[in-house]
N, C-alpha and C positions, 0 to 999 in steps of 0.2 A: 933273834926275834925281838922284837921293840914291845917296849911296853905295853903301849895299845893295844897291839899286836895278842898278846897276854890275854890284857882284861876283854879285850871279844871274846875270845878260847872261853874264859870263864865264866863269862855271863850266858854263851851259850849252853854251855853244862847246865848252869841255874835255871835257866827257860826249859830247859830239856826235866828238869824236875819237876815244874809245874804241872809235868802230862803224868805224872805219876798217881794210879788207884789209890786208895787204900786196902790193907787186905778185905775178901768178900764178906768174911762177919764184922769189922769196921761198918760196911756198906750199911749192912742192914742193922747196925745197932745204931747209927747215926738218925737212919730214916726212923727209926720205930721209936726214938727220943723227940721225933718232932712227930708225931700220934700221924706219920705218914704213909697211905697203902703204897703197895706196889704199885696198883693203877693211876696213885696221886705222882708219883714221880714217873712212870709210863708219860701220862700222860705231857707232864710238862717236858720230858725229855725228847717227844715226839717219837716212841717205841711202844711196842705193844707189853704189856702185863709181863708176858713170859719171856722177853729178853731182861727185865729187869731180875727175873727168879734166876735166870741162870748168871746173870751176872753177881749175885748176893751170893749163891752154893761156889762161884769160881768156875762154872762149867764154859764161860765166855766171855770177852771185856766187849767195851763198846765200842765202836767206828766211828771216824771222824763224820758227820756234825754231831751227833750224840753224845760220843766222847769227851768234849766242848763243854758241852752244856753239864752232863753227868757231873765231870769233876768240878765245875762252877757251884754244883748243888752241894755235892758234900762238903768241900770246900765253907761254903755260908755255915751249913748244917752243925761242922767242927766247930766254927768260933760261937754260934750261941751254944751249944751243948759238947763243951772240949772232954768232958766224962764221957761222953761217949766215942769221943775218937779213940779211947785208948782200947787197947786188943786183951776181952775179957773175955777168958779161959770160962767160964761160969755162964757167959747169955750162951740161950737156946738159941738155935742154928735157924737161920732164916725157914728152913723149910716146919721145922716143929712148931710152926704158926700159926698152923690150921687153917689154910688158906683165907687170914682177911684179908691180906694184900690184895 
């Protein structure tokens, strides 16, 4: 196999990570750093309310175009608030929210 050959193979992998989630309480402690309901991201994601709750508890990921757009959002969401990408044993679970999302 040729070099090139190679660096395709690997860049493919690298693209293949971009589609990668965060875990579900990542999701929702990213949104709730940026004072975001569930219906604010429902709605730019083009999904209704309750796909976004069950994507936050892990009951479900999202489909491509949603998919797309979801991890473009967290993705932003990380780089202004990187505190909150990291995975804290201590935040309340999207659902102990009391439904303001």
């Amino acid at each position: 196999m040729s070099d090139p050959d190679r660096l395709k193979r690997v860049d493919a992998l690298l693209d293949g990570l971009d589609d990668v989630l965060p875990p579900p309480r990542v999701r929702a402690q990213l949104r709730l750093a940026a004072n975001l309901t569930q219906q604010d991201v429902a709605d730019a994601v083009g999904v209704k309310r309750l796909a976004v709750v069950r994507w936050e508890l892990g009951k479900s990921n999202p489909r491509r175009p949603q998919r797309t757009a979801y991890i473009h959002l967290l993705k932003g969401l990380a780089e202004r608030f990187p505190e909150a990408a990291e995975l804290d044993e201590g935040m309340p679970t999207p659902a102990s929210e009391g439904g303001s999302g």
